[in-house]
MDTraj code that builds the backbone (N, CA, C; nanometers):
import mdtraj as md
import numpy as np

residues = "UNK UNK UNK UNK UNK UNK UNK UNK UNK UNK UNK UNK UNK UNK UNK UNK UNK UNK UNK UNK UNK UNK UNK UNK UNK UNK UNK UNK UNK UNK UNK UNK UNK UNK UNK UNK UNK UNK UNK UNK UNK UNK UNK UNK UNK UNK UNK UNK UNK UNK UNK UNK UNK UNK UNK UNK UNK UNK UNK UNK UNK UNK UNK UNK UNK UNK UNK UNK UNK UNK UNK UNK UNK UNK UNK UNK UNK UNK UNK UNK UNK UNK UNK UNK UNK UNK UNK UNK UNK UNK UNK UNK UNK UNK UNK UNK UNK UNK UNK UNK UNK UNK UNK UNK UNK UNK UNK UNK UNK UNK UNK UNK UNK UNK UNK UNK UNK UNK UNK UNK UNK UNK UNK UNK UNK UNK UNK UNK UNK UNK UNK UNK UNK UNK UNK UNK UNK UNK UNK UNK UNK UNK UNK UNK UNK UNK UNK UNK UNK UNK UNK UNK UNK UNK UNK UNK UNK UNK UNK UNK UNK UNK UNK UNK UNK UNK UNK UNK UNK UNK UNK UNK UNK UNK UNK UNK".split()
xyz = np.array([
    [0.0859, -0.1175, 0.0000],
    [0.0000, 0.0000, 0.0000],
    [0.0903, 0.1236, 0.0000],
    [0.1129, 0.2034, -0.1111],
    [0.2423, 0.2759, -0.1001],
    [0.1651, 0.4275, -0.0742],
    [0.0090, 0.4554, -0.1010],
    [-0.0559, 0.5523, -0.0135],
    [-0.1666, 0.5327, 0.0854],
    [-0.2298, 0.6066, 0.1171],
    [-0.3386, 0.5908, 0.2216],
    [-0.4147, 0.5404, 0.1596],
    [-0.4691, 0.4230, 0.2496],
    [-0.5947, 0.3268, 0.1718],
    [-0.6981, 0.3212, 0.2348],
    [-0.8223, 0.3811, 0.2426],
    [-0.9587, 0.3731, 0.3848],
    [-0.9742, 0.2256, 0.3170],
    [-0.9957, 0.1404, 0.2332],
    [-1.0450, -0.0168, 0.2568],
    [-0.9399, -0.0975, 0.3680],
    [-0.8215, -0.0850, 0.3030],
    [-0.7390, -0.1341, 0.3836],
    [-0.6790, -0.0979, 0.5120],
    [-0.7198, 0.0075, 0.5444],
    [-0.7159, -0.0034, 0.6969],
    [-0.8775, 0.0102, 0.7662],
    [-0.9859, 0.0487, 0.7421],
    [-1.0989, -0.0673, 0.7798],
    [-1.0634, -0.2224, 0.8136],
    [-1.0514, -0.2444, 0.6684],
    [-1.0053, -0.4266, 0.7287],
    [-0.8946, -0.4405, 0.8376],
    [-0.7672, -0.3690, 0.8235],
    [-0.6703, -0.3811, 0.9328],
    [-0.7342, -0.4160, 1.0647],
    [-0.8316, -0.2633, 1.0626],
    [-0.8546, -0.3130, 1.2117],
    [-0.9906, -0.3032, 1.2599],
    [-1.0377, -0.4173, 1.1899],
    [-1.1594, -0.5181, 1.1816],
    [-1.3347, -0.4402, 1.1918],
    [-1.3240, -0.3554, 1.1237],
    [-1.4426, -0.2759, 1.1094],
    [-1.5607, -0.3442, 1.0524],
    [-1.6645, -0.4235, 1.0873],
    [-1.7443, -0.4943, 1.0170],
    [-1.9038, -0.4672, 1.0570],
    [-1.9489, -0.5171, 0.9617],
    [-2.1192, -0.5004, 0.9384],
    [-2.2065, -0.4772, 1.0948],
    [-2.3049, -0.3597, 1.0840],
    [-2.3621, -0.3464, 1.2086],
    [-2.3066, -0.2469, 1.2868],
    [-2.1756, -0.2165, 1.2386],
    [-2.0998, -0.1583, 1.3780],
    [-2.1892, 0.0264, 1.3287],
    [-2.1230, 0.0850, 1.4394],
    [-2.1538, 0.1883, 1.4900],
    [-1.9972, 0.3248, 1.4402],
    [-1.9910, 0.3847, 1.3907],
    [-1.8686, 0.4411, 1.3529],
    [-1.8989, 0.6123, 1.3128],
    [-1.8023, 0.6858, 1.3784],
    [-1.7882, 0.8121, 1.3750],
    [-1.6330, 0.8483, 1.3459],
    [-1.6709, 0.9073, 1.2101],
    [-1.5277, 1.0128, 1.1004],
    [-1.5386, 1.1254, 1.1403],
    [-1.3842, 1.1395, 1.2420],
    [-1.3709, 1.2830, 1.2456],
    [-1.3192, 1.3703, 1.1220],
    [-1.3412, 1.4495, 1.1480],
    [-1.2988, 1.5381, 1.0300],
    [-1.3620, 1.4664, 0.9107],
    [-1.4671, 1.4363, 0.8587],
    [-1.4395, 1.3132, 0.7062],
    [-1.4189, 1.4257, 0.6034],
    [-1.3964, 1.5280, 0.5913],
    [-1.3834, 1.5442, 0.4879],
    [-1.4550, 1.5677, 0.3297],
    [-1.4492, 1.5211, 0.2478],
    [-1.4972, 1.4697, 0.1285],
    [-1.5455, 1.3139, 0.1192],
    [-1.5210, 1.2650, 0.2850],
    [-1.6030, 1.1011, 0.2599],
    [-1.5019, 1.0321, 0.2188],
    [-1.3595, 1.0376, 0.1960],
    [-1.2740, 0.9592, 0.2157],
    [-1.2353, 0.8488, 0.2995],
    [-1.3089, 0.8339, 0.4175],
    [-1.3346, 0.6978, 0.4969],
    [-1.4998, 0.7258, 0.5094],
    [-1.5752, 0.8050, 0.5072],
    [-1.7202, 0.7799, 0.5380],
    [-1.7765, 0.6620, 0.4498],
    [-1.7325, 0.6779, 0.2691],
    [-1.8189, 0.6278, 0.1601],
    [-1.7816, 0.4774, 0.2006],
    [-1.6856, 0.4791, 0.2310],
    [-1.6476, 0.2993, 0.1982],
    [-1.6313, 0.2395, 0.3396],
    [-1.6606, 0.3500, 0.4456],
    [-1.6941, 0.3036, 0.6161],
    [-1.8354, 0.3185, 0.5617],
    [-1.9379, 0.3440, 0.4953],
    [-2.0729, 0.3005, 0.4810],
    [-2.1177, 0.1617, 0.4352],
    [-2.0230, 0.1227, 0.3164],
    [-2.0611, 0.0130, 0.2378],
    [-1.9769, -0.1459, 0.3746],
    [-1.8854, -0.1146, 0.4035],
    [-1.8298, -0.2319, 0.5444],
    [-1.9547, -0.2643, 0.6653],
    [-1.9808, -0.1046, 0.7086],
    [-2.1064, -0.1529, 0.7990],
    [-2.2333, -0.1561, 0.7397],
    [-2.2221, -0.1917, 0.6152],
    [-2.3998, -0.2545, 0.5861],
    [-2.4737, -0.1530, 0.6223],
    [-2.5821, -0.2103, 0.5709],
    [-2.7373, -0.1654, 0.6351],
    [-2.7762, -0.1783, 0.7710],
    [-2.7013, -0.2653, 0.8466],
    [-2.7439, -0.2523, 0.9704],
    [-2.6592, -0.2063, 1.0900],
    [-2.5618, -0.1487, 1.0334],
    [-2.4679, -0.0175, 1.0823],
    [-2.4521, 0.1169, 1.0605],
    [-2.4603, 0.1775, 1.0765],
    [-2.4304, 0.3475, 1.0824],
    [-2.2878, 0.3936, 1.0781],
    [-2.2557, 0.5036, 0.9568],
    [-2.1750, 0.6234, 0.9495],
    [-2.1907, 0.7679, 0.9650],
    [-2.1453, 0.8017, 1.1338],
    [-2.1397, 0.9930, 1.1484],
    [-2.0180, 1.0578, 1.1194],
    [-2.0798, 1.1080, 0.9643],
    [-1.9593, 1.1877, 0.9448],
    [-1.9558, 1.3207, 0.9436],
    [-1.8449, 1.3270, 1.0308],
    [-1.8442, 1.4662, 1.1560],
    [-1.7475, 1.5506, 1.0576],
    [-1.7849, 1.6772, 1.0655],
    [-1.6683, 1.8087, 0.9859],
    [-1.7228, 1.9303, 1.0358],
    [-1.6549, 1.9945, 1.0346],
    [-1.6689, 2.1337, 1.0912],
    [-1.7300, 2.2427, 0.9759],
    [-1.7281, 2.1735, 0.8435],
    [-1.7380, 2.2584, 0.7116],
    [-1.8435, 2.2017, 0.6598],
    [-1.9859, 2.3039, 0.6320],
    [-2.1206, 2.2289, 0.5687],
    [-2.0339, 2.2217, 0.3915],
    [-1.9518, 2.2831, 0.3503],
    [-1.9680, 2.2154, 0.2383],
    [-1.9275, 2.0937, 0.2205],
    [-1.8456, 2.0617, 0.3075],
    [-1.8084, 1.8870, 0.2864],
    [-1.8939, 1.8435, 0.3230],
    [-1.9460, 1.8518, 0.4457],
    [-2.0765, 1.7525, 0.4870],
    [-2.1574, 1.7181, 0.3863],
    [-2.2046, 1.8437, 0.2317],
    [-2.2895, 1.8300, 0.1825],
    [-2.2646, 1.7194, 0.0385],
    [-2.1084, 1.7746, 0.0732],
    [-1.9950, 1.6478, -0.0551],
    [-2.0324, 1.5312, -0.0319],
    [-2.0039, 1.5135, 0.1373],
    [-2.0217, 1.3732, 0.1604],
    [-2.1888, 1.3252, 0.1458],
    [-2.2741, 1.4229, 0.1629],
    [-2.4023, 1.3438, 0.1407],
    [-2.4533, 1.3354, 0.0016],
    [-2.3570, 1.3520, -0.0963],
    [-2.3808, 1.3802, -0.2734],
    [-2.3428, 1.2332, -0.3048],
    [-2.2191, 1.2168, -0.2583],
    [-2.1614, 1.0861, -0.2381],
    [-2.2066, 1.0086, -0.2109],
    [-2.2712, 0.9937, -0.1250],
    [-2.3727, 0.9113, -0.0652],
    [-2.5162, 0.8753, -0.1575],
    [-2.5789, 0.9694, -0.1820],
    [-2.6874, 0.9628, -0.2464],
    [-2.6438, 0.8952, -0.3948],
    [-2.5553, 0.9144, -0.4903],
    [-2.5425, 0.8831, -0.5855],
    [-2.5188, 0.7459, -0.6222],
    [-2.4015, 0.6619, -0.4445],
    [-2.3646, 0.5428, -0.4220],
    [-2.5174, 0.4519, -0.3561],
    [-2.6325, 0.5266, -0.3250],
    [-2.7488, 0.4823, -0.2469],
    [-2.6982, 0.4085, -0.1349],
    [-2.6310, 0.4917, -0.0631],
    [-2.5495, 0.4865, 0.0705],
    [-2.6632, 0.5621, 0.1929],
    [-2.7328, 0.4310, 0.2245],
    [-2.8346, 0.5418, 0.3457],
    [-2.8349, 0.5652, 0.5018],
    [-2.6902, 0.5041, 0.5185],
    [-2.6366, 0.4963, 0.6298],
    [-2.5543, 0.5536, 0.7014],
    [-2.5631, 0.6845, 0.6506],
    [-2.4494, 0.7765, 0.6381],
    [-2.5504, 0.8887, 0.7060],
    [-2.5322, 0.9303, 0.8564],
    [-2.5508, 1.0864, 0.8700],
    [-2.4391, 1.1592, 0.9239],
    [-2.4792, 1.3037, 0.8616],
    [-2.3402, 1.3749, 0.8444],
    [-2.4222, 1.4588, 0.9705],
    [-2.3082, 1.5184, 1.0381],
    [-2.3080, 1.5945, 1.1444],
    [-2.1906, 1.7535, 1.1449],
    [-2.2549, 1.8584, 1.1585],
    [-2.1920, 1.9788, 1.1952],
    [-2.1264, 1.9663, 1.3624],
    [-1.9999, 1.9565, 1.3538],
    [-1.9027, 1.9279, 1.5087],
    [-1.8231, 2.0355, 1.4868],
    [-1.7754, 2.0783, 1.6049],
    [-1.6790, 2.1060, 1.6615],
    [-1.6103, 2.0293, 1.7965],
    [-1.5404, 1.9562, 1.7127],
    [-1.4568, 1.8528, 1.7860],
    [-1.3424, 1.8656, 1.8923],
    [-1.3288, 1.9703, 1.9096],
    [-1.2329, 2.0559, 2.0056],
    [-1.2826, 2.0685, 2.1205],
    [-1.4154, 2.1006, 2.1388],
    [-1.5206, 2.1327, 2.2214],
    [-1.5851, 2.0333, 2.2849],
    [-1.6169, 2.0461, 2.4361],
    [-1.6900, 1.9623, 2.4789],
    [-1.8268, 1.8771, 2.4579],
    [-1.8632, 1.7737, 2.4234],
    [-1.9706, 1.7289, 2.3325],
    [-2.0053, 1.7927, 2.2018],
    [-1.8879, 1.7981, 2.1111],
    [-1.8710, 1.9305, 2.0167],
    [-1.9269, 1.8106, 1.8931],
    [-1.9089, 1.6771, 1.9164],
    [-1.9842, 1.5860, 1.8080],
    [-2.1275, 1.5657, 1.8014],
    [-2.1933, 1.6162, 1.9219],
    [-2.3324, 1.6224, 1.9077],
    [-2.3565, 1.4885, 1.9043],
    [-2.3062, 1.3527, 1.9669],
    [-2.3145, 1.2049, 1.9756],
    [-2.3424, 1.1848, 2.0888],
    [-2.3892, 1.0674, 2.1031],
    [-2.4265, 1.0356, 2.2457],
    [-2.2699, 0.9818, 2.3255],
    [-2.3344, 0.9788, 2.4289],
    [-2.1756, 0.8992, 2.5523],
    [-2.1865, 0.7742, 2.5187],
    [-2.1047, 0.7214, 2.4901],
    [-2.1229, 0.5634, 2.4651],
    [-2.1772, 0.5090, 2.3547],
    [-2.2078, 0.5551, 2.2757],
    [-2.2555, 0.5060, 2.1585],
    [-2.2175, 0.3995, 2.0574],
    [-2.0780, 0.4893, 2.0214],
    [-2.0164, 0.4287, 1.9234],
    [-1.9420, 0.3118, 1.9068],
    [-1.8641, 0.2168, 1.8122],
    [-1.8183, 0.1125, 1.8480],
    [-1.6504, 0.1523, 1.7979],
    [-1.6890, 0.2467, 1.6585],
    [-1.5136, 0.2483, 1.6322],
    [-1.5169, 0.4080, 1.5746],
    [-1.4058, 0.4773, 1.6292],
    [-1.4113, 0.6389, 1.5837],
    [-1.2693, 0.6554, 1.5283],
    [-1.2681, 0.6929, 1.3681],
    [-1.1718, 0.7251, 1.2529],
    [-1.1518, 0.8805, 1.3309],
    [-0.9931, 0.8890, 1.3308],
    [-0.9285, 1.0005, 1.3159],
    [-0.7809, 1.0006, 1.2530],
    [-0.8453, 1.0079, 1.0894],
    [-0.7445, 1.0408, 1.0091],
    [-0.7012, 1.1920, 0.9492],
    [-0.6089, 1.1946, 0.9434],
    [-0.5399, 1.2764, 0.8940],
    [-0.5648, 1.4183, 0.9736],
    [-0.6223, 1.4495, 1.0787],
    [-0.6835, 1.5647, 1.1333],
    [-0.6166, 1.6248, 1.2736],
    [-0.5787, 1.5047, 1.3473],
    [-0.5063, 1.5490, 1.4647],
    [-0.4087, 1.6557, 1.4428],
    [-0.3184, 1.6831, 1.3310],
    [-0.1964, 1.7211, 1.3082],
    [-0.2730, 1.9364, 1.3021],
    [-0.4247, 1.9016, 1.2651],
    [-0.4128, 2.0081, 1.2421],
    [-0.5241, 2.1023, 1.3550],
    [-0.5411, 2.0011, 1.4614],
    [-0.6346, 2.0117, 1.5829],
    [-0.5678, 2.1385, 1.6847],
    [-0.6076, 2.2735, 1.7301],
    [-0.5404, 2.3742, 1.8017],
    [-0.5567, 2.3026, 1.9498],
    [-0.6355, 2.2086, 2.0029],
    [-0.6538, 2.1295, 2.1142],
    [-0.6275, 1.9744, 2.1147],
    [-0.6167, 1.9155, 2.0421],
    [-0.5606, 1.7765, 2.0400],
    [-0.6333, 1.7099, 2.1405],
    [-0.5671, 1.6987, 2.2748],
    [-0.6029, 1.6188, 2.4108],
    [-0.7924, 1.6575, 2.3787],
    [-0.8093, 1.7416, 2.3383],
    [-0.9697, 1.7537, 2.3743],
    [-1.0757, 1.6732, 2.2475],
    [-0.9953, 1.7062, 2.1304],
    [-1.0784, 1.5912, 2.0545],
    [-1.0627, 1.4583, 2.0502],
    [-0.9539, 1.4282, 2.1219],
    [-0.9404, 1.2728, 2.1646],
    [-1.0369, 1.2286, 2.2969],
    [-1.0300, 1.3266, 2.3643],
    [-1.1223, 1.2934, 2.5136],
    [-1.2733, 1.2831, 2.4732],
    [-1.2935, 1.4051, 2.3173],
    [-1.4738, 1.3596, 2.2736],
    [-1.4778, 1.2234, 2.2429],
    [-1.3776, 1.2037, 2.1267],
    [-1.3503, 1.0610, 2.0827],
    [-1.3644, 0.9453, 2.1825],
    [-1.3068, 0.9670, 2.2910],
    [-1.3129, 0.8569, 2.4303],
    [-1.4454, 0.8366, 2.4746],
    [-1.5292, 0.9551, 2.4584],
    [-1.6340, 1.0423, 2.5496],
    [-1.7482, 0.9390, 2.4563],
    [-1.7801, 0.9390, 2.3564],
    [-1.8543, 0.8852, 2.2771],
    [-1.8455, 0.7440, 2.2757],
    [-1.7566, 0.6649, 2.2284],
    [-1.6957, 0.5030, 2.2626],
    [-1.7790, 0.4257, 2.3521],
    [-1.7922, 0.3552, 2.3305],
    [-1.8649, 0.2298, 2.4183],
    [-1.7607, 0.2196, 2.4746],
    [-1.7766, 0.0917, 2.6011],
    [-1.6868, 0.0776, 2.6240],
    [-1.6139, -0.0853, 2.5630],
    [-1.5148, -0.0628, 2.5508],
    [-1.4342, -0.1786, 2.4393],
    [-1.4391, -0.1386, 2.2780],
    [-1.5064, 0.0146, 2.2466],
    [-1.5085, 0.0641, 2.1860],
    [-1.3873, 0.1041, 2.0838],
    [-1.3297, 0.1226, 1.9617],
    [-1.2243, 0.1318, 1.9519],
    [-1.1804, 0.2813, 1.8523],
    [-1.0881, 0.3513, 1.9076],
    [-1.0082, 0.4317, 1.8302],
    [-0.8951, 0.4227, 1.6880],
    [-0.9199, 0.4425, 1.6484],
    [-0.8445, 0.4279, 1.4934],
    [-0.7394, 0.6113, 1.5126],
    [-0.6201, 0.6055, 1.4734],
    [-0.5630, 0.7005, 1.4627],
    [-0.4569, 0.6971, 1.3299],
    [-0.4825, 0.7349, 1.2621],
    [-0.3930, 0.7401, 1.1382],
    [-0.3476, 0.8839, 1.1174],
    [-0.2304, 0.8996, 1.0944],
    [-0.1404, 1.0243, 1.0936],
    [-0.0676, 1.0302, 0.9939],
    [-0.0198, 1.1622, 0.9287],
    [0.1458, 1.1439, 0.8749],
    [0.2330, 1.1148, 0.9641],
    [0.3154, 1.0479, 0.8950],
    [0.4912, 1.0014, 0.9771],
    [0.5642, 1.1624, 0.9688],
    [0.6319, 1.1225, 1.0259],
    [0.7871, 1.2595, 1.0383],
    [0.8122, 1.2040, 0.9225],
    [0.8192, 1.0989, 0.8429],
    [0.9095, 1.0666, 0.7581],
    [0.8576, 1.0709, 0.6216],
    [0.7456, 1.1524, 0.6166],
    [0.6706, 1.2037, 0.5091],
    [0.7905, 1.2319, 0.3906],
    [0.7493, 1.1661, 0.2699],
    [0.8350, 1.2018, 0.1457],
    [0.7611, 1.2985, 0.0611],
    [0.7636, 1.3935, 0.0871],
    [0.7538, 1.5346, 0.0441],
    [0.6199, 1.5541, 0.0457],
    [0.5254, 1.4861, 0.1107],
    [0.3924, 1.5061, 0.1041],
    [0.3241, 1.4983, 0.2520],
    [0.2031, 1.6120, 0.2929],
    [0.1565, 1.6452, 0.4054],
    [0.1904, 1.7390, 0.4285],
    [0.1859, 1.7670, 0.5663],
    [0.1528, 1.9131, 0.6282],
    [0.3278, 1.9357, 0.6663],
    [0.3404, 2.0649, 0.6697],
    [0.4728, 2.1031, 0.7031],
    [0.5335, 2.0219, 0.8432],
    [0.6150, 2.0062, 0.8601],
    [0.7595, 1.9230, 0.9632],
    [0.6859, 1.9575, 1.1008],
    [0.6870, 2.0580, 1.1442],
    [0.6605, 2.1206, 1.2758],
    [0.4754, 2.0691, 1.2842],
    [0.4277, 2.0375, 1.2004],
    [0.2715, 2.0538, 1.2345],
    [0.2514, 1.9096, 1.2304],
    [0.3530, 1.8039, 1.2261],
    [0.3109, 1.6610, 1.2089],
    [0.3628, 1.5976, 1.3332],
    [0.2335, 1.5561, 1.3905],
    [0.2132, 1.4528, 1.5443],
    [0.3022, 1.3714, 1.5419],
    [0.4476, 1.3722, 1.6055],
    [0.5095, 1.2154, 1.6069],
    [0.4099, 1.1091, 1.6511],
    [0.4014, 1.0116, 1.6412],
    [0.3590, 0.8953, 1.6720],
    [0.3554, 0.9108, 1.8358],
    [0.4933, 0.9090, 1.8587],
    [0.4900, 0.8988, 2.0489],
    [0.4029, 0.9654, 2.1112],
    [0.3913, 1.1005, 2.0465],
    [0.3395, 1.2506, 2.1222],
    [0.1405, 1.1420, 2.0907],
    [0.1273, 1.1571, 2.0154],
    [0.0000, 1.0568, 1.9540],
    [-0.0515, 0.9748, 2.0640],
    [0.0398, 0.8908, 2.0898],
    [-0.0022, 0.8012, 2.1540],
    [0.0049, 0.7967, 2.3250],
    [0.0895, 0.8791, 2.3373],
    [0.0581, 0.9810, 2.4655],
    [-0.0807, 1.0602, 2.5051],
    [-0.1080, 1.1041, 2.3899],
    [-0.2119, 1.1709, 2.4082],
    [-0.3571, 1.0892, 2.4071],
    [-0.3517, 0.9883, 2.3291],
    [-0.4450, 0.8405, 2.3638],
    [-0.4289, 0.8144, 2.4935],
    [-0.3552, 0.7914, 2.5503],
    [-0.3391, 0.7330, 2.6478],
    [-0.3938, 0.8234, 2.7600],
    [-0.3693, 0.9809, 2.7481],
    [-0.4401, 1.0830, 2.8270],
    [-0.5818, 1.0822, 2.8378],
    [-0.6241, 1.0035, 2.7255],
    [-0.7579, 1.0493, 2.6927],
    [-0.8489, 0.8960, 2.7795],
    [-0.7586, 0.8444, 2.8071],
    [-0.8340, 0.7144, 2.8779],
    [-0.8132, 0.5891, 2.8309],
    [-0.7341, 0.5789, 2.7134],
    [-0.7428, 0.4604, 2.5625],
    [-0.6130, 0.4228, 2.5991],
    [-0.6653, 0.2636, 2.5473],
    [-0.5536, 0.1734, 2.6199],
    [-0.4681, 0.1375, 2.4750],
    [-0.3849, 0.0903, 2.4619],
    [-0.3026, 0.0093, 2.2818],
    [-0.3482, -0.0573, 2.2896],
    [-0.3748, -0.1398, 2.1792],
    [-0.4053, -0.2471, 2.1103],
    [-0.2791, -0.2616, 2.0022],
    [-0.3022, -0.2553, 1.9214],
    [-0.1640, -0.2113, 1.8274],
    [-0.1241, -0.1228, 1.7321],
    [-0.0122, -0.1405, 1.6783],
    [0.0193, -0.0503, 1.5880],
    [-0.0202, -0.1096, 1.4270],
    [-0.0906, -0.0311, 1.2887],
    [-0.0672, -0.1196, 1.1612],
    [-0.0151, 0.0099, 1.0681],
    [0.0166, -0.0840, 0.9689],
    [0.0518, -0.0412, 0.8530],
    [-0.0285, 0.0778, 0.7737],
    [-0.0143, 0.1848, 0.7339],
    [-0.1045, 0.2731, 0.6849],
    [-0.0539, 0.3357, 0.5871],
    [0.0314, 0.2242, 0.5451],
    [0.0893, 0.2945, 0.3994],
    [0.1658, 0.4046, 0.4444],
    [0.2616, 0.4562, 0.3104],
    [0.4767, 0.4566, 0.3467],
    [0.4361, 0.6195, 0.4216],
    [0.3948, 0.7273, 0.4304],
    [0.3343, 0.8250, 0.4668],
    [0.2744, 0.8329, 0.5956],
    [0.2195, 0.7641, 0.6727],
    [0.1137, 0.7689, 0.8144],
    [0.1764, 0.6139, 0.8805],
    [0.1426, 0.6455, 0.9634],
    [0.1392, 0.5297, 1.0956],
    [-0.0288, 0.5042, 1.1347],
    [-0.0219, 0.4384, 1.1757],
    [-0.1468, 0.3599, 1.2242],
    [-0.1631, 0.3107, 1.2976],
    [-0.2419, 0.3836, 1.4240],
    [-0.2871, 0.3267, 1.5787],
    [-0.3898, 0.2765, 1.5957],
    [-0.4128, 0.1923, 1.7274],
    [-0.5602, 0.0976, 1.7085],
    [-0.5778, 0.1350, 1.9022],
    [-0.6406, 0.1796, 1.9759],
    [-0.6987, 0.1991, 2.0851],
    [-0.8238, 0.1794, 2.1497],
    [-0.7978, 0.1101, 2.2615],
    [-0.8925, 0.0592, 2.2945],
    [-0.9861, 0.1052, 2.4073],
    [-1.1056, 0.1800, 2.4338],
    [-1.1696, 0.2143, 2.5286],
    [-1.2242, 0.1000, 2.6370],
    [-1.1275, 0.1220, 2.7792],
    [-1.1560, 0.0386, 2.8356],
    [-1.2915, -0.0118, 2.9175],
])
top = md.Topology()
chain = top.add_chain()
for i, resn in enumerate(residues, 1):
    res = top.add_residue(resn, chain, resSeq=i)
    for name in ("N", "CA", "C"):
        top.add_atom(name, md.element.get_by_symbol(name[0]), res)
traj = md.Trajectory(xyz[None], top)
């Protein structure tokens, strides 16, 4: 996998039918569309962004794929109950590519915790320091350690580390 792959790290770390799942930051639906089609029909995708025009990307996306499992949510994820999710809800919460550019960090990991069932699991995918000329500038990219420190602040136990293609690292955390 020589870039970021949302199928292949779903499967990494075992995202399957039914489950319950919240995308921070999604974006353009880059893990929402194909975190919709893994949990079936009888699972749910909240995909959380701070920007209605993506939200509205991601629900174009959706509609065109007849993806009806998908609700998009206006968050501010920094903020206390800033996902507008319940406590406990969820089973697995995507935070790709977004930490690096979070002005609070520890606090959107603690919503992330805050929401989780418990045995619930965290997904953290990042750029590496060792980014080959692609991502966010040197100074604005989460080492791994600092990362997983900050999981660990937030209440979340390791599980392990995977592969996320030559660019990002890939954490797996577990709400105890």
């Amino acid at each position: 996998m020589p870039f970021l792959n949302p199928e292949q790290v779903i499967k990494s770390v075992g995202i399957s039918a039914g489950m319950q799942v919240a995308d921070f930051g999604c974006g353009a639906g880059f893990y929402s569309i194909p975190l919709a089609r893994a949990v079936g029909s009888a699972g749910k995708v909240y995909a959380l962004d701070a920007q209605k025009e993506m939200l509205e990307l991601v629900r174009s996306k959706a509609r065109v794929q007849r993806l009806l499992n998908i609700a998009t949510v206006i968050a501010d994820l920094e903020r206390p109950r800033g996902s507008n999710l319940a406590e406990g809800a969820i089973d697995f919460v995507i935070i790709s590519n977004i930490l690096h550019q979070a002005d609070d960090k520890s606090a959107l990991l603690k919503e992330a915790s805050r929401i989780l069932k418990t045995g619930g699991m965290a997904v953290v995918v990042e750029w590496s320091t060792l980014n080959r000329g692609a991502g966010p500038k040197t100074e604005m990219v989460v080492p791994k350690d600092a990362a997983e420190k900050l999981l660990e602040s937030a209440g979340l136990k390791r599980v392990k580390e995977f592969y996320a293609g030559e660019n990002h690292y890939g954490l797996l955390y577990e709400k105890p």
